[in-house]
C-alpha positions in Angstrom: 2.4 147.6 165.5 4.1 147.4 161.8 7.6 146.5 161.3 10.9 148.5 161.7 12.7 149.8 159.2 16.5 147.9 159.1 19.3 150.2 158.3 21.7 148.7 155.3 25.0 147.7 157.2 26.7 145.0 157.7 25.5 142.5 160.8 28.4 142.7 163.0 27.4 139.8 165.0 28.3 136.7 163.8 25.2 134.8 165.1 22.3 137.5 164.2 24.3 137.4 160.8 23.8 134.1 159.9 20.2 133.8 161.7 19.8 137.1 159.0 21.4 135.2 156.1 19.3 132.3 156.3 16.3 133.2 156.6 16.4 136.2 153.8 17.9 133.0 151.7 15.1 131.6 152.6 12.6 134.3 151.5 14.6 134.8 148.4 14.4 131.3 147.2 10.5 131.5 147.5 9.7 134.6 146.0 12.0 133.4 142.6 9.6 130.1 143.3 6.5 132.6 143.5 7.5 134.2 140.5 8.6 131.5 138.5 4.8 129.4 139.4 2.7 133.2 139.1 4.5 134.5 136.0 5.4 131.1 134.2 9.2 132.1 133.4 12.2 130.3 134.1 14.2 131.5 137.6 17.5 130.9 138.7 19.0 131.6 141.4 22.6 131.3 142.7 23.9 132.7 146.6 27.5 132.1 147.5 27.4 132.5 151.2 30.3 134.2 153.2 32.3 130.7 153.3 31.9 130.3 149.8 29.1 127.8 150.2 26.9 127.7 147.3 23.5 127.5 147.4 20.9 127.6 144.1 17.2 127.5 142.7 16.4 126.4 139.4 13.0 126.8 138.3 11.5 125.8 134.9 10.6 123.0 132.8 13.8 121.9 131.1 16.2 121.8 134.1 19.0 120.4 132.5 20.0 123.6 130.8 21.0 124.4 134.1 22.7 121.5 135.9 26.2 121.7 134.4 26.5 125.4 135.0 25.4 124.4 138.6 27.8 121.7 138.8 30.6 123.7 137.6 29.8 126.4 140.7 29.5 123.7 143.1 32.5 122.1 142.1 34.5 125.6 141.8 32.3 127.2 144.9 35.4 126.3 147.6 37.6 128.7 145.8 38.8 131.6 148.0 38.7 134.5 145.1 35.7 136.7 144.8 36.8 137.4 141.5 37.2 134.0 140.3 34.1 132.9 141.4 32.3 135.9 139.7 34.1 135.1 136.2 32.9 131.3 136.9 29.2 132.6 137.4 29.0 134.9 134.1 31.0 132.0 132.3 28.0 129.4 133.7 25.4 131.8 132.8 26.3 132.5 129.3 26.9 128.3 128.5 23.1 128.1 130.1 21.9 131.0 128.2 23.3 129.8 124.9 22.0 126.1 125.5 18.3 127.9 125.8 18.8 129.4 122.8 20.0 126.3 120.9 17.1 124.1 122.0 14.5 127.2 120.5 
């Protein structure tokens, strides 16, 4: 007996929704852990949740690239704008992306 095939729509129930959430978190934050071990590249991963919890998965041998773009979500991750929040994680992207290419 193979699995069913989910349709693409929004969980209405609140429960199932974040049962759903968590565990695909979950599976997401292993495969970029998969990849990052099987491919030797550098992963991250950031998931604002619908509460504007942030959660994150940073992968790689110089972590510290990362961290203050990290901190600057998790400090700015309680904000109620989607927009905001989405300007925040390009700005935090490009400071870490810049920082790798200083450091080569």
């Amino acid at each position: 007996m193979g699995r069913r095939r989910v349709e693409m729509k929004r969980i209405e129930d609140k429960s199932s929704r974040q049962v759903t959430f968590s565990k695909r978190r979950g599976g997401l934050m292993k495969k970029a852990r998969e990849l990052s071990v099987l491919c030797g590249v550098d992963v991250s991963v950031v998931v604002f949740s619908c509460r504007g919890k942030l959660y994150d998965f940073c992968s790689g041998t110089d972590r510290s690239v990362f961290f203050p773009a990290l901190t600057c979500l998790r400090i700015c991750s309680s904000l109620d704008w989607i927009y905001t929040r989405q300007k925040l994680l390009l700005l935090a992207i490009r400071t870490s992306v810049r920082a790798l290419s200083l450091k080569t």
